[in-house]
C-alpha positions as CSV (number, residue, x, y, z in Angstrom):
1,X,-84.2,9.8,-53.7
2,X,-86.6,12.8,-53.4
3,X,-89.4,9.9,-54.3
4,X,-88.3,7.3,-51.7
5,X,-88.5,10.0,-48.7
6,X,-92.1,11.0,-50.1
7,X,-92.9,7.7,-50.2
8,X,-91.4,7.1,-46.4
9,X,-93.3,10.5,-45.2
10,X,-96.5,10.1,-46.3
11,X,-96.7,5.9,-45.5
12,X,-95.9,6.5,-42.1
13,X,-98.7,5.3,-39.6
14,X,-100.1,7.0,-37.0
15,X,-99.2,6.3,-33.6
16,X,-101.0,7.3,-30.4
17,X,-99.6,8.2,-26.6
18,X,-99.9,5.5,-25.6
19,X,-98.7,2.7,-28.0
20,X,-96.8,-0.2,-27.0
21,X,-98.2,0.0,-23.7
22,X,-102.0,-1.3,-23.9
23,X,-104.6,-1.5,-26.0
24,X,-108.2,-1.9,-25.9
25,X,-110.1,-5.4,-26.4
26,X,-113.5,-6.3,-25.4
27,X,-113.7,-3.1,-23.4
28,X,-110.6,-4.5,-21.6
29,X,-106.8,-3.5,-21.3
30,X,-104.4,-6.5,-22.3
31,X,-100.8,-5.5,-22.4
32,X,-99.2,-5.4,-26.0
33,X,-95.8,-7.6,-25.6
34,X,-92.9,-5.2,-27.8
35,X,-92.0,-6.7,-31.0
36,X,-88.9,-9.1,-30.9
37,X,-85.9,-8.9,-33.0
38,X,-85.3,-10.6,-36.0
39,X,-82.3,-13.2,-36.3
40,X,-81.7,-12.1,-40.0
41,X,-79.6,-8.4,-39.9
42,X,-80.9,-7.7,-43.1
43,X,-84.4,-7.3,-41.4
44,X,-83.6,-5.3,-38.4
45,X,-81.3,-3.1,-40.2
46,X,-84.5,-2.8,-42.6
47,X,-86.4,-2.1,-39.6
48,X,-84.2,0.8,-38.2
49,X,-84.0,2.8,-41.8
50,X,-87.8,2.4,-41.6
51,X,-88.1,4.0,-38.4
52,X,-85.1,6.4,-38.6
53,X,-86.1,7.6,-42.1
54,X,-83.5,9.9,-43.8
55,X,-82.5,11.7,-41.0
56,X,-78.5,12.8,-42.1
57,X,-77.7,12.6,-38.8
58,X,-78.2,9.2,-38.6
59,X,-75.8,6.7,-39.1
60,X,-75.7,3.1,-40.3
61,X,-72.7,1.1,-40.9
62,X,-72.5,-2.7,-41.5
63,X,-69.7,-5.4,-41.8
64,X,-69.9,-8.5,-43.6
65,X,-67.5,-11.8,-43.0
66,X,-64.5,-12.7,-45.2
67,X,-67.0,-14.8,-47.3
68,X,-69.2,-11.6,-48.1
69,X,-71.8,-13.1,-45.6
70,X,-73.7,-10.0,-43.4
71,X,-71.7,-10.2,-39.8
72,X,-73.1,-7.1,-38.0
73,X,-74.2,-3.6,-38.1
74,X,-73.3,-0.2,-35.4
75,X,-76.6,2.2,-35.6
76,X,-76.2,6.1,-33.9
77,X,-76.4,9.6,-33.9
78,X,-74.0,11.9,-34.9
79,X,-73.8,14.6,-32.0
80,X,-75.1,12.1,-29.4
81,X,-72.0,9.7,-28.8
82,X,-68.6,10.4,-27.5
83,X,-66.3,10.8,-30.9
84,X,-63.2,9.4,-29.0
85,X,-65.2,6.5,-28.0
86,X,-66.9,5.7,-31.1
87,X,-63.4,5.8,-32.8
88,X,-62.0,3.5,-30.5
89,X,-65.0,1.3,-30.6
90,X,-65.6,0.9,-34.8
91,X,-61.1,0.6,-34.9
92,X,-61.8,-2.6,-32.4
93,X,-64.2,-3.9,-34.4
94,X,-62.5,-3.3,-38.0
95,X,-59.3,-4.9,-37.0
96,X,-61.3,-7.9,-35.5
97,X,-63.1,-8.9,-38.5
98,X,-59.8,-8.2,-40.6
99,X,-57.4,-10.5,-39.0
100,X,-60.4,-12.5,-38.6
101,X,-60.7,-12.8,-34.6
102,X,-64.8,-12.3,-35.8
103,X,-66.7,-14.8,-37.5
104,X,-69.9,-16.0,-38.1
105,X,-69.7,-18.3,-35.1
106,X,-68.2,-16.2,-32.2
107,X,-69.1,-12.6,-33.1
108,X,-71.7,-12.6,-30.1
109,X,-68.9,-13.9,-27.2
110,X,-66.4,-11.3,-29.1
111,X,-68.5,-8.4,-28.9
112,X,-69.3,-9.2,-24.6
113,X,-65.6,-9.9,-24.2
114,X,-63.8,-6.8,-26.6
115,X,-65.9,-4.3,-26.8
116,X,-64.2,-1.5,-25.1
117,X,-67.3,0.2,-23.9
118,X,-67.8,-0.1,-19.5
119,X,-71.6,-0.3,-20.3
120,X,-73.8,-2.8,-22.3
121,X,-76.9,-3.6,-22.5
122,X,-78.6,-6.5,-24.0
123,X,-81.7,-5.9,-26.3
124,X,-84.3,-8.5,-27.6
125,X,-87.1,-6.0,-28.7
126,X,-87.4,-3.7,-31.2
127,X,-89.1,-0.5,-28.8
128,X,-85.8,-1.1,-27.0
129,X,-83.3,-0.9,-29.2
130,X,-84.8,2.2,-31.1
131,X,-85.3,4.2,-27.7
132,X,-81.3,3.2,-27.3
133,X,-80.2,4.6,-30.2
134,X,-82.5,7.6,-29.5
135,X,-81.1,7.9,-26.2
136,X,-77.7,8.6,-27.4
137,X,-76.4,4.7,-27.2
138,X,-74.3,3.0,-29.4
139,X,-76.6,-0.2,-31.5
140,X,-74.7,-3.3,-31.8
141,X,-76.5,-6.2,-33.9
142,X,-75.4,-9.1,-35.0
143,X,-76.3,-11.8,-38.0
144,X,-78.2,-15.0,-36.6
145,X,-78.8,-13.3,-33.3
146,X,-82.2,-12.1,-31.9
147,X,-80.7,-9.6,-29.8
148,X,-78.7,-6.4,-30.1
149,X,-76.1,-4.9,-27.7
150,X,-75.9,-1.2,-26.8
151,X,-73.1,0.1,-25.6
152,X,-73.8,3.6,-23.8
153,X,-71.5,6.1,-25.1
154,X,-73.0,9.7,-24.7
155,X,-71.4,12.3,-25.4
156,X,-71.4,15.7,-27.4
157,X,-71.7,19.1,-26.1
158,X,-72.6,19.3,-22.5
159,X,-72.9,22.6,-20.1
160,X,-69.7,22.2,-18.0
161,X,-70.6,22.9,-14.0
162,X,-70.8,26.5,-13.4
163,X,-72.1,28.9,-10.4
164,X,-76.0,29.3,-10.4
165,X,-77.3,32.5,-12.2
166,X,-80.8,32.9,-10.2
167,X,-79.9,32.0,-6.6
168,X,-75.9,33.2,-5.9
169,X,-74.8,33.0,-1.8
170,X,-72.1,34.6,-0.6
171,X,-70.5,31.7,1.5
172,X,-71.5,28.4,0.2
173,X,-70.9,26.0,-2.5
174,X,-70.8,27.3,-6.2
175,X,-71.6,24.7,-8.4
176,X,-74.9,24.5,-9.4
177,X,-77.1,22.0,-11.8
178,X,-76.5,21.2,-15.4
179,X,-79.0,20.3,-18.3
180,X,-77.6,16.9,-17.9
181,X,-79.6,14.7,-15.8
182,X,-76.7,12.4,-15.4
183,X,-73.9,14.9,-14.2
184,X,-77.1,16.4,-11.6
185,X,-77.2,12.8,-10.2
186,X,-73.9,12.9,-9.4
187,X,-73.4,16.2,-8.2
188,X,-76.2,15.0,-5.8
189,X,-74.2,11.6,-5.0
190,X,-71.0,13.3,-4.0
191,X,-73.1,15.6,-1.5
192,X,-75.1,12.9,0.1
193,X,-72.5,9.3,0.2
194,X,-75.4,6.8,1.2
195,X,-76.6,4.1,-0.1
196,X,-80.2,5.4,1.2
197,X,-80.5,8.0,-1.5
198,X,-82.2,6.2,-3.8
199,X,-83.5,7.5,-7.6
200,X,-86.4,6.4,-9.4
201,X,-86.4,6.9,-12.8
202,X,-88.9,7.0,-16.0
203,X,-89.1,8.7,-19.0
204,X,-92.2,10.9,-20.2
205,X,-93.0,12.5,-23.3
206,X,-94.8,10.7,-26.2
207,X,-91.5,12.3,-28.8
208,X,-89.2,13.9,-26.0
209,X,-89.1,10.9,-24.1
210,X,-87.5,12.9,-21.4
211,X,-85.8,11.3,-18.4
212,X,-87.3,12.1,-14.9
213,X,-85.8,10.6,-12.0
214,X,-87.5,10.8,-8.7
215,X,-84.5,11.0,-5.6
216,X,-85.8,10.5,-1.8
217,X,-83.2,9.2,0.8
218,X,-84.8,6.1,2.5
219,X,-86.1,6.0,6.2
220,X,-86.0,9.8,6.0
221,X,-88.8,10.9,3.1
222,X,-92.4,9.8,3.7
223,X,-93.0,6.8,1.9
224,X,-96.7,7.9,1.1
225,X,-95.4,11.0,0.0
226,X,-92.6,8.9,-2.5
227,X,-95.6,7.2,-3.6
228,X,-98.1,9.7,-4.6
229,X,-95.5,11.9,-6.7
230,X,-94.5,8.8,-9.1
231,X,-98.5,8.2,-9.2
232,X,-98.5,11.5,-10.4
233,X,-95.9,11.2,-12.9
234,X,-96.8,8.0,-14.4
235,X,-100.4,9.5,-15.1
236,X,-98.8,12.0,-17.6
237,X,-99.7,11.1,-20.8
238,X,-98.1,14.2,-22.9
239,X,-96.2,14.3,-26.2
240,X,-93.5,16.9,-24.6
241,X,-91.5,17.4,-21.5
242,X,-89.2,20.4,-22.2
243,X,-88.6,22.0,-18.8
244,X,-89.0,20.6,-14.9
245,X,-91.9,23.7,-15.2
246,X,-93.9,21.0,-17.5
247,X,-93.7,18.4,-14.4
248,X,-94.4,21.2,-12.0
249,X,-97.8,22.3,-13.4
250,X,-99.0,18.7,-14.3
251,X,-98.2,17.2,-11.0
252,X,-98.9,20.4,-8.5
253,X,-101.6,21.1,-5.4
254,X,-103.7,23.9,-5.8
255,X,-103.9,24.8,-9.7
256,X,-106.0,27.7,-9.1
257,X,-103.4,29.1,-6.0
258,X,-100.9,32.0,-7.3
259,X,-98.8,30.5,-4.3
260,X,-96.2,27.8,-5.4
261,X,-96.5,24.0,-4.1
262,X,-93.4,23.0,-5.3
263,X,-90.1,24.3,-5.0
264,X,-87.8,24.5,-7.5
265,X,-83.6,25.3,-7.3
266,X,-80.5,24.9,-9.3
267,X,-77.9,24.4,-6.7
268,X,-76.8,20.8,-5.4
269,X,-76.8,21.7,-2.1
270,X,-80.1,23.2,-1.2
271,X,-81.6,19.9,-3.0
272,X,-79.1,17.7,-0.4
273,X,-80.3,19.8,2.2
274,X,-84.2,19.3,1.3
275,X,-83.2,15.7,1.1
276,X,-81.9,15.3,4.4
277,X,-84.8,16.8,5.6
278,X,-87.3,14.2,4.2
279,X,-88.1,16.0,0.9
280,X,-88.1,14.3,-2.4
281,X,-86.7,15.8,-5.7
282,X,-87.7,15.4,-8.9
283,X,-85.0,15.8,-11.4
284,X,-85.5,16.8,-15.4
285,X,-83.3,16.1,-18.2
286,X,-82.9,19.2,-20.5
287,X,-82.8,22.1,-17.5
288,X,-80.7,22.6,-14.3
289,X,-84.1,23.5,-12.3
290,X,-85.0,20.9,-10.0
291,X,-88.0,20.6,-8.2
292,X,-88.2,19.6,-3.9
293,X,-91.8,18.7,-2.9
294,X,-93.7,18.9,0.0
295,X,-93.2,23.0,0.6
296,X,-94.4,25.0,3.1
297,X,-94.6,28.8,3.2
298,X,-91.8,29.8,5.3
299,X,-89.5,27.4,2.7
300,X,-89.4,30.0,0.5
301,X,-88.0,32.8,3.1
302,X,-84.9,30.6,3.4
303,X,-81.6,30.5,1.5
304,X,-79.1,28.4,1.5
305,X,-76.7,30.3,3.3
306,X,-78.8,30.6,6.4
307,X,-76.9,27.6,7.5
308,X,-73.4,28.6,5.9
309,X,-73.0,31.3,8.4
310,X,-73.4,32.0,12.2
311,X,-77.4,31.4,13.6
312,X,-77.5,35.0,14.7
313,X,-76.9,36.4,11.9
314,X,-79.2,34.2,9.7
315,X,-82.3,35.0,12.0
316,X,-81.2,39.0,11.0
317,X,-81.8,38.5,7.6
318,X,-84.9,35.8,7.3
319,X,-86.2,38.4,9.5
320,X,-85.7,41.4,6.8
321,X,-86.8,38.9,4.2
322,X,-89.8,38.4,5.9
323,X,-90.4,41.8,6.5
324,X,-89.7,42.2,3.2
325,X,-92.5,39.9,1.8
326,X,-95.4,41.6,3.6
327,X,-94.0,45.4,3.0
328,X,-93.7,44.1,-0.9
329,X,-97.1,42.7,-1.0
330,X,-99.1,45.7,1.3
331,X,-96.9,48.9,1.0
332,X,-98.6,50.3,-2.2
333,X,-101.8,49.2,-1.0
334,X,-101.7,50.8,2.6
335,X,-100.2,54.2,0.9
336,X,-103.4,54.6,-1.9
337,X,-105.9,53.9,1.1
338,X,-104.5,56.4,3.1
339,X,-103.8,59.1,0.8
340,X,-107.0,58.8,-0.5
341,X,-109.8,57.4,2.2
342,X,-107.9,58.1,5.2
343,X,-105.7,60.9,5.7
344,X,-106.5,61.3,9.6
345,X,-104.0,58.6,10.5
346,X,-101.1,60.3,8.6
347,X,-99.4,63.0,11.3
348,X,-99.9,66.8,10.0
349,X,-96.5,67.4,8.5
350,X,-96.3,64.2,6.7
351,X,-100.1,65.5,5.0
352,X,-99.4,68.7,4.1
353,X,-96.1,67.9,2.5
354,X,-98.2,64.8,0.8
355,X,-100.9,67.4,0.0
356,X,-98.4,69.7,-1.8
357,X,-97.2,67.0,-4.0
358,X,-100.4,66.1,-4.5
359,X,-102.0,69.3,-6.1
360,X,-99.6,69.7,-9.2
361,X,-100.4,65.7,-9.8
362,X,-103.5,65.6,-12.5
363,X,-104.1,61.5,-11.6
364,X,-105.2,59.7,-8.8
365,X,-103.4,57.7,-6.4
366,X,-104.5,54.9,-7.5
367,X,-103.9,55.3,-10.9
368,X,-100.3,56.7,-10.4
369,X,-99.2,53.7,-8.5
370,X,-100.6,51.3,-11.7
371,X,-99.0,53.4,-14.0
372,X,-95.9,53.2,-11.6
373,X,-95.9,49.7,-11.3
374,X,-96.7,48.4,-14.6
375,X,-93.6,50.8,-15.6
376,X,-91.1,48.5,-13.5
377,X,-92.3,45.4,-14.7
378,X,-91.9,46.6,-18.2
379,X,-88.0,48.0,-16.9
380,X,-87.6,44.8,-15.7
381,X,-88.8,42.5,-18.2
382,X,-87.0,44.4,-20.9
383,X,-84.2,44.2,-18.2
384,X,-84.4,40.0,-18.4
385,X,-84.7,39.6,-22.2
386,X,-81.8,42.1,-23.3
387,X,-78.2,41.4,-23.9
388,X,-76.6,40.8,-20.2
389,X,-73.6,43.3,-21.0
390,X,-76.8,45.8,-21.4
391,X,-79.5,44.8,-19.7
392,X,-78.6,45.7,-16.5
393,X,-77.9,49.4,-17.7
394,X,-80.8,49.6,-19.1
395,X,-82.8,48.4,-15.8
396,X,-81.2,51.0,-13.6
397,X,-80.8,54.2,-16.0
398,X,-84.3,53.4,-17.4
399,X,-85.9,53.3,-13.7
400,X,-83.9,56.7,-12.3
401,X,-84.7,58.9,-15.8
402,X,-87.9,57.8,-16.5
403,X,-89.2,58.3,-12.3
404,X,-87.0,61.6,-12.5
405,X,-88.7,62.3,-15.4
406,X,-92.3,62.1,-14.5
407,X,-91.9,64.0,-11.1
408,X,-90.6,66.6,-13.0
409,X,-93.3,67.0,-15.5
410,X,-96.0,66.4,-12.4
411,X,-97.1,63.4,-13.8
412,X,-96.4,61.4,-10.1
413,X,-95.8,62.5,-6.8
414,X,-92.4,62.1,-5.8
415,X,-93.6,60.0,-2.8
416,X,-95.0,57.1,-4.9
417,X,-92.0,56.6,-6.9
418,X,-90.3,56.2,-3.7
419,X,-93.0,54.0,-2.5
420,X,-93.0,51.8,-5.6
421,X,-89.2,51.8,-5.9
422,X,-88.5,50.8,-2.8
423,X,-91.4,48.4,-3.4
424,X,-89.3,46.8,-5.8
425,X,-86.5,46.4,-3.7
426,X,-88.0,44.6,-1.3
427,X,-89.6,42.5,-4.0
428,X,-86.1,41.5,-5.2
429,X,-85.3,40.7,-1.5
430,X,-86.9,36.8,-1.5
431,X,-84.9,34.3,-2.8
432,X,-87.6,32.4,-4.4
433,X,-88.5,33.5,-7.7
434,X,-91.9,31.9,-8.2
435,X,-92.8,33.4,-4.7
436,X,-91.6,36.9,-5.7
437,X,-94.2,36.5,-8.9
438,X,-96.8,36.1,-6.9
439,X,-96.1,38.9,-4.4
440,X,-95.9,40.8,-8.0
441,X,-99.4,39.4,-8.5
442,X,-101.4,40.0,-5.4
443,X,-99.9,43.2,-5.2
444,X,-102.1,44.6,-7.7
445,X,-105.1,43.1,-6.8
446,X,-104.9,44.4,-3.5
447,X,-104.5,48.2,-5.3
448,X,-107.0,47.7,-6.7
449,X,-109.3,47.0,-3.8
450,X,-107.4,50.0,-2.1
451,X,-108.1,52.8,-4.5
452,X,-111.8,51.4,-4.6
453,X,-112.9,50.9,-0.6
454,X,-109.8,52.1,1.5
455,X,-108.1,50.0,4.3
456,X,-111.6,48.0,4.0
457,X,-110.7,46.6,0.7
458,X,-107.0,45.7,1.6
459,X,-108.9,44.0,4.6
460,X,-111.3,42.5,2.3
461,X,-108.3,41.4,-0.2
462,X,-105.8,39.9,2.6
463,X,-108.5,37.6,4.1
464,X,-109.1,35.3,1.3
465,X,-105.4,35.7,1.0
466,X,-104.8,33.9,4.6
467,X,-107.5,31.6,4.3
468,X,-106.2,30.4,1.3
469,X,-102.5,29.9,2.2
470,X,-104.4,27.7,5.6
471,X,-106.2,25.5,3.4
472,X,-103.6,24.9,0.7
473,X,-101.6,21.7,0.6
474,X,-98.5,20.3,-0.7
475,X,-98.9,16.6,-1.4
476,X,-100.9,16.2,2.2
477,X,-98.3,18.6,3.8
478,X,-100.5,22.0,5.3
479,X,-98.8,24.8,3.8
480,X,-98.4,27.0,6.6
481,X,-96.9,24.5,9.0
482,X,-95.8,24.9,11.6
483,X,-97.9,28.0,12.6
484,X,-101.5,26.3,11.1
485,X,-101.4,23.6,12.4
486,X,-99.0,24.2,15.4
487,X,-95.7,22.4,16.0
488,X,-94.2,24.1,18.8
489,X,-90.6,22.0,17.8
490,X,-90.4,23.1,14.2
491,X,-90.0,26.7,15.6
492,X,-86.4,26.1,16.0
493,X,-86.2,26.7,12.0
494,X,-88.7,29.0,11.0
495,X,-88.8,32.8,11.8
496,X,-85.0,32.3,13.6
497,X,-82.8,29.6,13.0
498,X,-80.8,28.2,16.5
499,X,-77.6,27.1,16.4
500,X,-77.2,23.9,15.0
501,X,-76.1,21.9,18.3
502,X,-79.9,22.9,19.2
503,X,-81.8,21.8,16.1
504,X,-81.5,17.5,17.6
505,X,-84.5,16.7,15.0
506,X,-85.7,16.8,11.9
507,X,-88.8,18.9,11.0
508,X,-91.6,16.4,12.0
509,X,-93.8,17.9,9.1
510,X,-92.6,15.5,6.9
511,X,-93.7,12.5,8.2
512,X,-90.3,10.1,7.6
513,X,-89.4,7.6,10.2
514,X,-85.8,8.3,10.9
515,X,-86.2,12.0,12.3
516,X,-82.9,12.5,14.6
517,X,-80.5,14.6,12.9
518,X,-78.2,14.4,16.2
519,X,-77.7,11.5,17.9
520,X,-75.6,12.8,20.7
521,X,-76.1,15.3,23.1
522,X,-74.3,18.4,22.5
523,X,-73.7,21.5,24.1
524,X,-71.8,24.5,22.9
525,X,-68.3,25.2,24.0
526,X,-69.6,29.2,25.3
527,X,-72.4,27.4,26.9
528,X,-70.4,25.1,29.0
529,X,-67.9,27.5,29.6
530,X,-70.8,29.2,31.2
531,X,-71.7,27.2,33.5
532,X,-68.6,26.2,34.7
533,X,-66.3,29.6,34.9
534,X,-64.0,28.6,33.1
535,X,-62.6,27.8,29.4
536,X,-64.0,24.1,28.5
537,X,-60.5,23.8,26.3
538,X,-58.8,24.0,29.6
């Protein structure tokens, strides 16, 4: 045994990216037709030990007729079918070559008519039916017969639906993406009950060969835009695809940009919303994180339950998150240049109580505030990667002590811990994650400039800053529409959001061709009641 798996492991060839799709001849690409099946079982089952090897997961189970003749053969996985399925499926099939319903001559019209299975699939080529059985599918093949049936019976453990971890809302829906790409397709189809949402699908990944699925609603994404993200795809020519953060990097504007191009979420309903909108998602088996592309800027300063709850009070807070942004990316910056190059524009009791603190404090500004800051990432990371019944304990206690701490030993001043802290907080305040990293990011770099040149060197550090977020694109989308260029009727959605009987269109940044949301006038009920004097119920 040990002998005939040596032999198997060593004698396998090599295979490249991109075999079974073309091959070079006379400097030309001619397509390589898959190979067909075999009408003898004895060789395909022979084929499919080859290929499987002596996995013991693998299973291989064949029949043979009354007369001893080889009838058929079922080829899985253990751990990728449904058990109750499987049971019911291998019972039919023993108690129809037993009272002899099965022969030699009909066990191709039995299997179509009995198998009870919903889906089947007919094979005639050997690529196929191993990426079937790969794929979690049940492998039917029969004696005399150059095809195989497979009967698609996934199963095993799946993530049941549960609330999102990284982006929770108050008021809104709580289910959120699986790892499953089929359950996320569905949870998408009972949102959005068209037959215009459409999903494109492929599968990437030389040994993953991980499902991707491309979803746009027709007459409301931009074709182009459809078009250019499965160009995209299709040129990736990679052994793995473990995580939609694989697809994201390969397929992104800007590579050398700390500012995200592509959006990514966990919960069904910002993804329906995007759609609706004229975005496209791309959706990965193997992680509840999928990806909405084009993006602008001011996408990732919404949430979700901006339009769960009243217009008024969703301007209020993208307000604050904006805020929030700039004061995270600037605050530490601003204080080192003006407790160190220009104390003049602090008022007099605000300096001398700064100066106090100051003269017990053996570092610099700047210095403090790395030292600070490099501190809470550390409190945070070690916050992320330990147990959750701990890990926010940890965070919080290990934040107060250890700023406590140094204050008291004179170490910091006490105003930069509250500077960095509340830093932090404000940090924490955007609901993108990948635009909070870069905030993290920039935020150094602009220290640095700081404590070197003053307000000139936060000048000299934001100005390549806006210049880059004007020029950056998102699959020919600006970045920093609607303010560069200027859409005076995307406005309605972008620093305030107007009550929805306003918003008639959809954002025209997109380009789709079906952009009325409303297609009747409306007015609101305090509006008309306005205007008349008197209750519009009445």
């Amino acid at each position: 045994m040990i002998n005939k798996f040596r032999n198997w492991l060593f004698n396998q060839p090599a295979r490249s990216n991109n075999e079974g799709k073309h091959k070079q001849v006379d400097g030309e690409k001619s397509a390589i037709l898959p190979k067909a099946l075999s009408c003898s079982l004895e060789n395909n089952v022979a084929m499919l030990k080859q290929e499987m090897g002596h996995s013991t997961d693998y299973i291989l189970r064949c029949w043979n007729s009354e007369h001893g003749h080889p009838l058929l053969a079922v080829s899985f996985f253990e751990g990728l079918v449904d058990q109750q399925l499987l049971t019911a499926l291998l019972e039919e099939l023993t108690a129809g070559i037993r009272n002899g319903a099965i022969s030699d001559h009909n066990v191709e019209t039995w299997l179509m008519d009995h198998i009870p299975i919903g889906s089947i699939t007919c094979l005639d080529n050997e690529e196929a039916l191993i990426h079937a059985v790969l794929d979690g599918q049940v492998a039917l093949l029969v004696e005399g017969s150059p095809k195989a049936f497979a009967a698609s019976i996934s199963g095993g453990a799946k993530r049941a639906v549960e609330e999102p971890s990284s982006q929770t809302v108050i008021r809104g829906p709580k289910e959120g993406f699986t790892e499953d790409i089929s359950t996320n397709i569905a949870l998408l189809r009972r949102k959005i009950k068209s037959t215009d949402l459409h999903i494109d699908s492929r599968n990437i990944g030389t040994y993953t060969q991980t499902k991707v699925s491309v979803a746009y609603i027709r007459g409301i994404a931009d074709p182009e835009v459809v078009i250019e993200i499965s160009k995209r795809l299709d040129s990736i020519h990679t052994d793995s695809i473990l995580e939609s953060g694989y697809i994201e990097e390969f397929i992104q504007d800007g590579v050398w940009t700390p500012f995200p191009t592509i959006y990514n979420t966990e919960r069904p309903d910002a993804v329906a919303g995007s759609l609706l909108e004229g975005l496209v998602a791309i959706l990965v088996d193997g992680t509840p994180f999928v990806l909405t592309a084009p993006v602008t800027f001011f996408r990732f300063m919404a949430s979700s339950e901006d339009y769960y709850q009243r217009y008024d009070l969703a301007s209020f807070l993208r307000i604050i998150r904006i805020a929030s942004f700039f004061l995270a990316l600037l605050l530490p910056s601003f204080f080192i240049a003006t407790t160190t190059f220009h104390q003049e524009m602090l008022p007099t009791t605000m300096l001398i109580t700064l100066a106090a603190q100051r003269e017990t404090t053996p570092l610099p500004a700047l210095l403090e505030a790395i030292i600070m800051e490099l501190t809470f990432e550390v409190i945070r990371e070690a916050g992320t990667r330990m147990p959750r019944a701990i890990g926010p304990a940890i965070s919080i206690v290990g934040a107060l002590v250890i700023g406590q701490a140094a204050v008291q030993a004179g170490m910091v001043s006490a105003a930069m811990v509250i500077v960095v802290s509340f830093t932090a907080i404000c940090n924490f305040v955007l609901p993108a994650i990948n635009m909070s990293g870069t905030v993290r990011l920039l935020r150094f770099v602009l220290m640095l400039l700081a404590g070197s040149f003053g307000l000139y060197g936060v000048l000299a550090g934001t100005v390549p800053i806006l210049v880059r977020l004007v020029s950056l694109n998102s699959f020919g989308v600006p970045y920093m529409l609607p303010i560069a260029p200027f859409i005076k009727g995307n406005l309605k959605d972008l620093f305030v959001r107007v009550p929805w009987w306003k918003m008639k269109n959809r954002p025209v940044m997109y380009g789709g061709a079906n952009v009325k949301r409303q297609t009747t006038e409306h007015e609101s009920f305090a509006e008309r009641a306005g205007e008349h004097g008197k209750d519009p119920m009445a």
